[in-house]
C-alpha positions as CSV (number, residue, x, y, z in Angstrom):
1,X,0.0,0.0,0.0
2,X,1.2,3.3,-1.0
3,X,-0.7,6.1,0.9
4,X,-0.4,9.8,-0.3
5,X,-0.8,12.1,2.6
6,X,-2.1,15.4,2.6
7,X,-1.1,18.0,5.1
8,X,-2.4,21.0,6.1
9,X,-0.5,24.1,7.5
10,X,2.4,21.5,7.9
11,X,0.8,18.8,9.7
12,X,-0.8,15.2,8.5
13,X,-4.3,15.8,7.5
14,X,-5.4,13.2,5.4
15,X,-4.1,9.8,4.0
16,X,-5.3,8.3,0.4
17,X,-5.0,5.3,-0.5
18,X,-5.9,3.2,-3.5
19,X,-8.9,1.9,-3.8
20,X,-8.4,-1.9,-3.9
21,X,-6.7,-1.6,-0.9
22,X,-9.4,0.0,0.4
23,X,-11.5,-2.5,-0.5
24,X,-9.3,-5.1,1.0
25,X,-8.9,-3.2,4.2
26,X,-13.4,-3.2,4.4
27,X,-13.4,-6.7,3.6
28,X,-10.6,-7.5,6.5
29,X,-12.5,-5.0,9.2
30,X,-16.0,-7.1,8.2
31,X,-14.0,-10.4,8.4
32,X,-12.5,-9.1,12.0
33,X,-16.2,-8.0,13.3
34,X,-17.5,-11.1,11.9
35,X,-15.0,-13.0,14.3
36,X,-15.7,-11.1,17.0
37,X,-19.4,-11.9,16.5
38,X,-19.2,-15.2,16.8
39,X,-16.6,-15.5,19.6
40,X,-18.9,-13.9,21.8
41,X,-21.5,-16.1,20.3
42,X,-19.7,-19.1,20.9
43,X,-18.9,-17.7,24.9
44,X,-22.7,-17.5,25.7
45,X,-23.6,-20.4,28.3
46,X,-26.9,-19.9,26.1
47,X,-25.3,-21.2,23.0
48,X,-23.3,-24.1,24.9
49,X,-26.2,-26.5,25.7
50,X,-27.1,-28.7,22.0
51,X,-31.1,-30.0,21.5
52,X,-32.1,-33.0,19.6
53,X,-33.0,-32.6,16.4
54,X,-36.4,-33.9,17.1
55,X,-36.6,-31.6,19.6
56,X,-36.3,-28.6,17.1
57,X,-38.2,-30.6,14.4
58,X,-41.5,-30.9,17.0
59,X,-41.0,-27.2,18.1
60,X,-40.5,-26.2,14.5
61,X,-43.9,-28.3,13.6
62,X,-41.7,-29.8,10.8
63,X,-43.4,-33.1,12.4
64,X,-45.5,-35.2,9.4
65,X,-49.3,-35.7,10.3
């Protein structure tokens, strides 16, 4: 990445960058929140205890009559 930085009245203002690196640096963040998401997800007592699928299926009403 090659950033051109813009100053104003001597000091760094402003950095630009190219956009596909831009683009690369959104996808990383989203990849990064994403992980983040789902660590906490996976920490939640809530999400620790499993069902049996015909549990889900009778709650569900995926049950055949």
């Amino acid at each position: 990445m090659e950033p051109q930085i813009i100053e104003k009245k001597g000091k760094k203002e402003f950095a630009v960058i190219p956009y596909k690196d831009f683009i690369r640096m959104q996808e990383e963040l989203e990849n990064y929140y994403d992980l983040l998401e789902l660590r906490q997800a996976k920490s939640d007592l809530r999400n620790q205890k499993g069902r049996k699928f015909t549990e889900v299926v009778e709650e569900l009403g995926l049950t055949k009559s």
